[in-house]
C-alpha positions in Angstrom: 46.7 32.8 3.3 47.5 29.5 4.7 46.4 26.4 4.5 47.8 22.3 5.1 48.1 20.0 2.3 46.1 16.8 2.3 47.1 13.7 0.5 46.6 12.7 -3.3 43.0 12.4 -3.7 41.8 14.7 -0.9 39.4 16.7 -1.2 39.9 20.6 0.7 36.9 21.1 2.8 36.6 23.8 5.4 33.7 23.4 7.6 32.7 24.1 11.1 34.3 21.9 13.4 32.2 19.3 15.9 32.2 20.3 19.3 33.6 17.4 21.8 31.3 14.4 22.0 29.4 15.5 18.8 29.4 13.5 15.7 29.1 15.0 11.8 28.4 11.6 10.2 25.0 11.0 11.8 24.0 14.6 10.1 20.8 14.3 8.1 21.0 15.3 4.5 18.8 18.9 5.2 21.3 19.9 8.0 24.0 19.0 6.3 24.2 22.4 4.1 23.7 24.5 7.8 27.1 22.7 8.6 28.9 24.0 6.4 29.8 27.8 6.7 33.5 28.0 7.0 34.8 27.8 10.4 34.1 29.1 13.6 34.3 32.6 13.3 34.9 32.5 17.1 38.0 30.3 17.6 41.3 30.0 16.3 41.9 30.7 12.9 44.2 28.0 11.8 43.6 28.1 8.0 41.7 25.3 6.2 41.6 21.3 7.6 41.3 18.2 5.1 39.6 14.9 5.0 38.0 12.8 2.7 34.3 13.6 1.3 32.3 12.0 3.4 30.2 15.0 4.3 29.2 15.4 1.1 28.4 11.5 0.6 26.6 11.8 3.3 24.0 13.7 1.6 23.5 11.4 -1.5 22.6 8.0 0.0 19.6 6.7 2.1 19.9 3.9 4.8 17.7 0.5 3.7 17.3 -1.4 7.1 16.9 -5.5 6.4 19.3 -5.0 3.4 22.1 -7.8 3.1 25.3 -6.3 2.5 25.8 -3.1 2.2 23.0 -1.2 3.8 22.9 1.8 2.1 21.4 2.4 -2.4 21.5 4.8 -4.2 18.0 6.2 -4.7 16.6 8.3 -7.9 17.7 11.6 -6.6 20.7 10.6 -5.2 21.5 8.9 -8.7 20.5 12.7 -10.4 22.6 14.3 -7.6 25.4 12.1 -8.5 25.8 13.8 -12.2 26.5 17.1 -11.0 30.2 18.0 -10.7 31.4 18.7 -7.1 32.5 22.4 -8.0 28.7 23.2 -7.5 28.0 21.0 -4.8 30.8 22.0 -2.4 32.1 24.7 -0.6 35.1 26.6 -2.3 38.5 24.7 -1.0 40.4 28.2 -1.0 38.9 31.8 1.4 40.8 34.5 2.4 40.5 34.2 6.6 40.0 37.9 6.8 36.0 37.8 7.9 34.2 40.9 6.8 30.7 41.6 6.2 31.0 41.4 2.6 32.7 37.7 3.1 29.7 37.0 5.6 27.0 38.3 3.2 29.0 35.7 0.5 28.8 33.0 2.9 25.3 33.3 3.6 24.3 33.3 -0.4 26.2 30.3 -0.9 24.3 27.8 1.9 21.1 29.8 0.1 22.1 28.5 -2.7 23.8 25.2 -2.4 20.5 23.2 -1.4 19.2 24.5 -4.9 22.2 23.2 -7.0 22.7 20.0 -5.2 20.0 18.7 -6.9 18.1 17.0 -3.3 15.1 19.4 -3.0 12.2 17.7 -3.5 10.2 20.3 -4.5 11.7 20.2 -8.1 11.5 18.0 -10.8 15.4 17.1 -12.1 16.9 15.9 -15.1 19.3 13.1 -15.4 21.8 16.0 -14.8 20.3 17.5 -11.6 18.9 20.5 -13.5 15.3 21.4 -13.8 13.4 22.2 -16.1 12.4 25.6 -17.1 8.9 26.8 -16.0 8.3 28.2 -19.6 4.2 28.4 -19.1 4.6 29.9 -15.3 6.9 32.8 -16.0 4.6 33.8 -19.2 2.2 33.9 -17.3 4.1 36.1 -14.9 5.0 38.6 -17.5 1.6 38.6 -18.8 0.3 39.6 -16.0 3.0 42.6 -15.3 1.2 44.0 -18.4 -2.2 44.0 -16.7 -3.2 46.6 -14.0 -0.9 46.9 -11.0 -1.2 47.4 -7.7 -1.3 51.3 -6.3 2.2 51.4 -4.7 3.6 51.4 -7.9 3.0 54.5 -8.5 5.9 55.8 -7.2 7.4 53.6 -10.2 5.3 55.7 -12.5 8.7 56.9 -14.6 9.8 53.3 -14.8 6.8 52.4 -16.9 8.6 52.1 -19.9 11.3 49.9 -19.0 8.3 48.0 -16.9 6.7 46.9 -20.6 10.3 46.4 -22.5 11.0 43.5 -19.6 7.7 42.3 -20.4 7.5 42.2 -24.2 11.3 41.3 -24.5 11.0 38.1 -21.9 7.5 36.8 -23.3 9.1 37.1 -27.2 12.2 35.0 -25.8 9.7 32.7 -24.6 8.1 32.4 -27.9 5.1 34.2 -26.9 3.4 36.0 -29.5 3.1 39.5 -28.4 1.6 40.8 -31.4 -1.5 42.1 -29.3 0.1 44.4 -27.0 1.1 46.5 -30.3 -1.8 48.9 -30.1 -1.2 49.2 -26.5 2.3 50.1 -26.8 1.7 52.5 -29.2 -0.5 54.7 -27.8 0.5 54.6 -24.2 3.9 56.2 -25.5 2.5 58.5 -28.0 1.8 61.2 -25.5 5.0 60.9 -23.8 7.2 61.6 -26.7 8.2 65.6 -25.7 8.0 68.0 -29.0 12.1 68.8 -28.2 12.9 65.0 -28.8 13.0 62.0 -26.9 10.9 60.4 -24.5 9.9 60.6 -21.0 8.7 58.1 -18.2 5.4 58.9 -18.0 3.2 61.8 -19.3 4.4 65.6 -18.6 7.9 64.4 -17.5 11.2 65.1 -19.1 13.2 63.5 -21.9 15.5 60.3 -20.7 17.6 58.2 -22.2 16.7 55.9 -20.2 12.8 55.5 -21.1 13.9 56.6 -24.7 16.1 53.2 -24.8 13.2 51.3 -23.6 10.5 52.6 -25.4 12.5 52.2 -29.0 13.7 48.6 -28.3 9.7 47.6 -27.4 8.6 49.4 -30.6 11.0 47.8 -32.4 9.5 44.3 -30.7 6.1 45.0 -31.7 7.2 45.7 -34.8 5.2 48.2 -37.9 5.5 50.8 -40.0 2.3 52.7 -37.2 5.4 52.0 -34.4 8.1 52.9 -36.3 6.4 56.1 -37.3 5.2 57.7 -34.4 8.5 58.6 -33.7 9.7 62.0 -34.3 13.6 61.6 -35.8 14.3 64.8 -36.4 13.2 66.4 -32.8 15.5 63.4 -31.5 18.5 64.3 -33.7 18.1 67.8 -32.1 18.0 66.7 -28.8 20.6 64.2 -28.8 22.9 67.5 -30.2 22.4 68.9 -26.9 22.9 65.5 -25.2 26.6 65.4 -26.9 29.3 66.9 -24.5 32.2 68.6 -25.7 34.6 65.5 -23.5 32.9 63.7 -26.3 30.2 61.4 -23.9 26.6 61.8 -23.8 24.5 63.1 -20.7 21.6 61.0 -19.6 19.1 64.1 -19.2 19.5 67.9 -20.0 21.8 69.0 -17.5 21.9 65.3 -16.2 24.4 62.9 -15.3 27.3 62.0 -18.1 27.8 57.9 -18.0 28.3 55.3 -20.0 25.1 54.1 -20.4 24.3 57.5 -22.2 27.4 57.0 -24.7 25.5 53.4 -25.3 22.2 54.2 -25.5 23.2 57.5 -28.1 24.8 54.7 -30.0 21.8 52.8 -30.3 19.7 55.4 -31.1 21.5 56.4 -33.5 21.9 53.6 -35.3 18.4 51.9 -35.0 17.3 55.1 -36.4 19.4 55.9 -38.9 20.2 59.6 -37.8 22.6 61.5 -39.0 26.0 62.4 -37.4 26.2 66.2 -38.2 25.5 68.5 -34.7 22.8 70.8 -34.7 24.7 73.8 -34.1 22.9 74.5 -31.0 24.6 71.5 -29.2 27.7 72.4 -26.5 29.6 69.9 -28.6 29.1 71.6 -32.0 32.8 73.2 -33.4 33.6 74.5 -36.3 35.9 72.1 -37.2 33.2 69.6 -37.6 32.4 67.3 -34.4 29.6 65.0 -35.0 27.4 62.9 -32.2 30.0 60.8 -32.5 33.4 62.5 -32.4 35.4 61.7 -28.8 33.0 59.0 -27.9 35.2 56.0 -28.1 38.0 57.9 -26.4 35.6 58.7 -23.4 34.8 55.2 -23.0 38.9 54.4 -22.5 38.7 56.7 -19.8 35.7 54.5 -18.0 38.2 51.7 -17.9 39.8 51.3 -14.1 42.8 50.2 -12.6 40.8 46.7 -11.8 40.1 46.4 -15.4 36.8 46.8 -15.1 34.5 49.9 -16.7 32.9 52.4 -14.5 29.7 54.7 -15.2 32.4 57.5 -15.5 35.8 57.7 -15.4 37.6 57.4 -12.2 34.5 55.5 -10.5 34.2 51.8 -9.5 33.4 49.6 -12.3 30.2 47.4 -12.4 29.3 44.5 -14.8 26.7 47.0 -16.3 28.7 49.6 -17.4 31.2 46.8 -19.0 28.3 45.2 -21.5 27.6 49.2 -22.3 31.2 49.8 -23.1 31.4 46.8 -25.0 28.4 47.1 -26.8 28.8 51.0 -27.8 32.2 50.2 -29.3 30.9 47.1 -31.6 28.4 49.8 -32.5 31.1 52.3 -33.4 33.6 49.5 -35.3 34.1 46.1 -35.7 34.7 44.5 -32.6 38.3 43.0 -33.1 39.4 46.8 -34.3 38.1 48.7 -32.2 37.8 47.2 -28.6 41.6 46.2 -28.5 42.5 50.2 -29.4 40.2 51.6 -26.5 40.7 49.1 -24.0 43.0 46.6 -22.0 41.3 43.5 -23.0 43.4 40.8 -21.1 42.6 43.1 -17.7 39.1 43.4 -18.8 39.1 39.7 -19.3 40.6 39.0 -15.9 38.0 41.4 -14.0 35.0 39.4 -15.5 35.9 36.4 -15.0 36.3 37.8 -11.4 32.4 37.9 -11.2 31.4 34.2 -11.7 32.0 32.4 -8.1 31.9 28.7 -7.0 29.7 26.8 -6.1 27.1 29.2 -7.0 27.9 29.5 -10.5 26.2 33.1 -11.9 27.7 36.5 -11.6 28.2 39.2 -9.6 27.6 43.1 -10.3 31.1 44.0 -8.5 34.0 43.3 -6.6 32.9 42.2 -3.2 29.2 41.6 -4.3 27.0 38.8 -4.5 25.8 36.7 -7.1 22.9 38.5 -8.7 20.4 37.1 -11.4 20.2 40.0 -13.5 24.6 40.0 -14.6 23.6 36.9 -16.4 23.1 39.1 -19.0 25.0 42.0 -17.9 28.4 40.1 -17.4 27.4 37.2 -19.1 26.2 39.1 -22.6 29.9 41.1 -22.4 31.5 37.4 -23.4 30.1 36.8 -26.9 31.7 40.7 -27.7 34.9 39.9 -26.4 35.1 36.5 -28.0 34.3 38.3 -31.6 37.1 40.5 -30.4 39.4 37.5 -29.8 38.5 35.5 -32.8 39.0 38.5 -35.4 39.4 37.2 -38.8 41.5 34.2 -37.8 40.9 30.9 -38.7 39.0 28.5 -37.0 42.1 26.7 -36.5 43.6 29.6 -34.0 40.0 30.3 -32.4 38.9 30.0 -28.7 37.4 26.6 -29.9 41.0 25.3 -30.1 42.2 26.8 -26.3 38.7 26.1 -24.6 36.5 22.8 -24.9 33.3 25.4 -25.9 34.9 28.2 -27.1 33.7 30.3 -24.3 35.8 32.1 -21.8 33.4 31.3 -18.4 31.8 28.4 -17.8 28.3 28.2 -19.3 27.4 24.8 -17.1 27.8 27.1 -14.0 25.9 30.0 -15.6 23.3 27.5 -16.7 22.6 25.5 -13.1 22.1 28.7 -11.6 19.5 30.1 -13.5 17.4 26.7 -13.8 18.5 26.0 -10.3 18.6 29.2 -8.1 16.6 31.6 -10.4 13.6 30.2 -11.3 10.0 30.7 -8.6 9.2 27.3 -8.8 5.8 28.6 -6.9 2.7 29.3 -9.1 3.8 33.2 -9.5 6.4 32.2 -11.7 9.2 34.5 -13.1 12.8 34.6 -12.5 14.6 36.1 -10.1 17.8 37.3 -8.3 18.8 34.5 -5.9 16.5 31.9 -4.1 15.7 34.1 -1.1 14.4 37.3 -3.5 11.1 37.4 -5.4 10.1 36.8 -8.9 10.1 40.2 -11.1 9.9 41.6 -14.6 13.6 42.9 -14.9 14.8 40.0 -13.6 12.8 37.7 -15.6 13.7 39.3 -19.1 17.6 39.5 -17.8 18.1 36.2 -16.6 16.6 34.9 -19.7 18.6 37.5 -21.7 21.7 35.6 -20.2 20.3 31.9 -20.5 20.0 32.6 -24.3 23.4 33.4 -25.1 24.5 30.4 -23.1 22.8 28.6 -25.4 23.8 30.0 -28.8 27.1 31.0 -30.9 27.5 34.3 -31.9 29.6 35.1 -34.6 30.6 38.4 -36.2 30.9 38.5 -39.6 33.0 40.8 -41.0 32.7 40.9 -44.5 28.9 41.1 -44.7 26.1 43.1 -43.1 22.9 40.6 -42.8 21.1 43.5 -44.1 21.3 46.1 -47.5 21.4 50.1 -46.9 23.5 52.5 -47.4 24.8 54.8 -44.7 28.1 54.6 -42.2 28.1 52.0 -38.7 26.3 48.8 -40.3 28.9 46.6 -38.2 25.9 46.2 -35.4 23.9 44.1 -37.9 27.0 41.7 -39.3 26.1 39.4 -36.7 24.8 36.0 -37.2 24.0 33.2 -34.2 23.5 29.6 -34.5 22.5 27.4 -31.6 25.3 25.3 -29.0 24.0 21.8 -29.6 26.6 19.1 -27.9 26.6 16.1 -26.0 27.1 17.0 -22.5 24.0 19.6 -22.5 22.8 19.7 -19.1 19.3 21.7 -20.4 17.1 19.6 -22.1 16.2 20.4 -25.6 12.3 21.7 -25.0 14.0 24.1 -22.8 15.6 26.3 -25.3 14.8 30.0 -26.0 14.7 32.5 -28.5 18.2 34.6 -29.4 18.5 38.3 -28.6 20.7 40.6 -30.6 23.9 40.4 -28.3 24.0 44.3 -29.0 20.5 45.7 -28.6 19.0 42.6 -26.9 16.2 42.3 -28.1 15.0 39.4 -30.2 17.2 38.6 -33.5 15.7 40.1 -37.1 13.9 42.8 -34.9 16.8 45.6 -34.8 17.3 45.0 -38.5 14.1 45.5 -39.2 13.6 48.5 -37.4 16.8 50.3 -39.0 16.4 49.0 -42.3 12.6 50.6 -42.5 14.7 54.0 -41.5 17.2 54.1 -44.3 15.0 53.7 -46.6 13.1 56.9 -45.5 16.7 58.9 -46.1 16.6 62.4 -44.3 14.2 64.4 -42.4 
C-alpha cells in the first residue's frame, strides 16, 4: 500500500478528485457525502492525496449574507455536529487500492451511513453530542404488533415461529415493557409442539430442533411460572439430547442433522437452565462404557471450531463468523469459569485480534465476517463476545492489574462507536418503528431484540464473580449464574440517561434474574 505523507496537522482524506474547471468548495452540505467515495476507480491509482479539512468544514457552517466580519456562524446543528469526533464523520485515512466487490459493497455502506452519524439530517432530533434519542415508544410498538396476526406470506416462516415470539418478548422486556399478558399465549401455542421424544419443533407436526427448543425455553423462562416451567417434559428432553450427543463429543442440531456449534451451545443451555443430568441414556451414539456424559468432549470440539484467522467457525475447518464466536464463548463460561476455561480451549490474543477486526470506521458497529459489512444484528453477536473475554482477562486479579488500568473504560472495542450506530444508523425513525440492520434495510423483530441485546451491554459492567453463585442449589456448572452487572455511568455518555435499557444475562440473553429463576425452580424438583 502506498500512500504520501502530509504535514503535522493534516488530515488523510482520499476523495474523488474535481474534474478541470470544477470546484469542491462550493459543494452543498447534502452532496458533500456523494463526493466522497475513494477515488476514481477509473484513473490512475496513485495511492491516497492530503489536504486540510475543509471538506468536512464545509458541511458544518451556513453562509449569513449582511453579516460583518466573518460571514459564516455556527448554527444549532452545526454546533451538535461539532461534538462528534471526526473518526465517525470521515472517511478511513488508510484502503487497500485493490477494488473488489466486497471493497465496493464497503464503500457504498459507509456514504449510507455517514449522513446518519454526521449528525446533519434534519429528520432527527440530536443531543448535544449528535446522537438521537432512542424511539423507546415506536419500537414497542413495533414488537407489539409482530405478536398480533401477520400477513399470509409468512407462512413460509411457519417453523420460525418460535424464534418470531422470543425477539418479541426479549426486546419489549429490555424495553421495560411488561409482557406479563402474552404468558397464556405462550404457553399454549407451544404446548402442542413439544414432540413426546423430547424437544420442540417450529410449528405443530414438525420435528424436534434445537433451534426452536432454544427459543421456546428462553421465552418461557421470560414469561416466567411454575404453568411455563412445567409444561416442559425434562425427562423426554434428557433422552433426546442423548441422541443429540456425538461420539466427536459436539451436539447435532436435529436427528441426523447438522453438528455445529450452536448445538454444543444451545445443549449447554439446556442443560443447565434445566437442571438435567449429565449421565447418557444408553441409547445415545455417544454412550460408552467408560462413562461419557452430554458433556464429555464438548469443550475439546469447540478448540477445533477455532480457525487459523482466530475466529470460531460453525464446524471445524469452516470460515468463522461472529455468531459462532459468542456460542463458543458462551458454551465454555457455561462449562467453567471463564478465566479457566477459555484460555485452555482457545487462542485468546488471536481471538481478540479477529473481533476487533469486525468494528470499522466511520461506521462504528460490526460485521458478521471478514470482508462483510456492518450489520445490526453483531451488536450483540460480536459485541456480547467482549464482556466474556474481559471476565476471561480480568480473572481473579486485582483491580489494580484490570482492563480499567490499560483501557480508559475497561472495554476492549469502542462502545461510543458501537453506541452512534445503533441510535444513529439502526433505529426507523419512521412511525413503523423497530431496529434494524443498516439505514437502507427495514425495521424487524430479530433485529430489534439483537440490536438492543448489544446496546445493553454497552451500557452496563459485567462482572464474574468467582467465589459466589447469585443463587443456592446444589448440583455441578453453577458458574453461568455467578454473574453480577452494574450500569456504566461516566461523564462523557453520549446516550442520555432516559435512554437506558434493561440488562440481559450476557450468557442466555435474556433479561437478568430470569435464567436464575427458571433453573433454580428445576433443582429444587431433583430428578425425574
Amino acid at each position: 500500500m502506498t500512500f504520501l505523507k502530509g504535514r503535522k496537522h493534516r488530515k488523510v482524506i482520499f476523495k474523488k478528485r474535481s474534474m478541470a474547471g470544477s470546484s469542491s468548495s462550493s459543494a452543498a452540505p447534502s452532496e458533500t457525502f456523494e463526493q466522497l467515495p475513494y477515488g476514481d476507480q477509473q484513473t490512475s491509482r496513485s495511492g491516497f492525496i492530503t489536504e486540510y479539512p475543509a471538506l468536512a468544514e464545509s458541511a458544518l457552517v451556513e453562509h449569513v449574507s449582511g453579516t460583518a466580519g466573518s460571514p459564516y456562524i455556527m448554527s444549532t446543528k452545526t454546533a451538535r455536529a461539532s461534538m462528534i469526533p471526526d473518526l465517525f464523520t470521515q472517511l478511513p485515512p488508510c484502503r487497500d487500492l485493490l477494488i473488489t466487490e466486497s471493497s465496493q459493497d464497503q464503500d457504498e455502506t459507509i456514504q449510507e451511513c455517514l449522513p446518519f452519524l454526521s449528525g446533519l439530517n434534519s429528520d432527527f432530533d440530536y443531543n448535544e453530542h449528535g446522537v438521537p434519542r432512542l424511539g423507546r415508544d415506536r419500537h414497542i410498538a413495533f414488537l407489539h404488533k409482530s405478536l398480533g396476526r401477520l400477513p399470509s406470506g409468512y407462512v413460509a416462516a411457519d417453523a420460525s415461529r418460535p424464534w418470531m415470539f422470543y425477539w418479541a418478548l426479549n426486546g419489549l422486556s429490555t424495553m421495560g415493557e411488561d409482557i406479563s399478558g402474552y404468558r397464556d399465549r405462550v404457553i399454549n401455542t407451544v404446548r402442542p409442539i413439544q414432540n413426546e421424544t423430547g424437544g420442540f419443533g417450529g410449528g405443530n407436526g414438525q420435528m424436534s430442533h434445537l433451534a426452536p427448543t432454544y427459543a421456546i425455553l428462553l421465552s418461557l423462562a421470560i414469561v416466567g411460572g411454575p404453568e411455563a416451567f412445567d409444561l416442559i417434559d425434562r425427562k423426554s428432553m434428557w433422552k433426546w439430547l442423548s441422541a443429540l450427543k456425538q461420539p466427536d463429543g459436539g451436539f447435532q442440531m436435529s436427528i441426523g442433522g447438522e453438528e455445529d456449534v450452536r448445538g454444543a451451545y444451545i445443549a449447554a443451555v439446556i442443560i443447565t437452565l434445566l437442571d438435567i443430568p449429565l449421565e447418557l441414556h444408553p441409547d445415545s451414539p455417544a454412550w460408552s462404557r467408560e462413562g461419557a456424559t452430554l458433556l464429555t468432549g464438548l469443550s475439546e470440539w469447540i478448540s477445533r471450531c477455532q480457525t487459523f484467522e482466530g475466529g470460531m467457525s460453525a464446524r471445524p475447518d469452516v470460515e468463522a463468523h461472529g455468531a459462532y464466536a459468542f456460542c463458543a464463548l458462551a458454551c465454555l463460561s457455561i462449562l467453567g469459569n471463564p478465566h479457566d476455561i477459555i484460555p485452555k480451549y482457545l487462542d485468546v490474543p488471536l481471538l481478540i485480534s479477529w473481533l476487533s477486526a469486525r468494528q470499522y470506521a466511520p461506521d462504528s458497529g460490526f460485521s458478521g465476517r471478514t470482508n462483510k459489512l456492518v450489520d445490526g444484528c453483531y451488536s450483540h453477536w460480536v459485541g456480547g463476545c467482549w464482556p466474556l473475554l474481559e471476565a476471561c482477562l480480568n480473572g481473579t486479579k486485582p483491580s489494580s492489574q484490570r482492563l480499567t488500568s490499560v483501557t480508559s473504560d475497561g472495554k476492549l472495542y469502542s462502545r461510543e462507536g458501537l453506541i452512534r450506530y445503533i441510535l444513529c444508523c439502526c433505529q426507523d425513525q419512521s412511525k413503523r418503528g423497530g431496529l434494524r440492520d443498516k439505514p437502507s434495510h427495514s425495521s424487524d423483530s430479530y433485529h430489534t431484540c439483537y440490536v438492543l441485546a448489544g446496546f445493553s451491554s454497552s451500557q452496563n459492567n459485567w462482572k464474574f464473580d468467582h467465589q459466589v453463585a447469585k443463587i443456592d442449589f446444589g448440583g455441578s456448572h453453577t458458574s453461568a449464574f455467578q454473574w453480577t452487572s452494574e450500569p456504566i455511568i461516566e461523564s462523557s455518555q453520549i446516550f442520555d440517561e432516559g435512554d437506558r435499557i434493561g440488562t440481559l444475562h450476557p450468557i442466555f440473553v435474556i433479561p437478568e434474574g430470569a435464567a436464575e429463576k427458571m433453573r433454580a425452580y428445576f433443582a429444587s424438583k431433583g430428578g425425574f
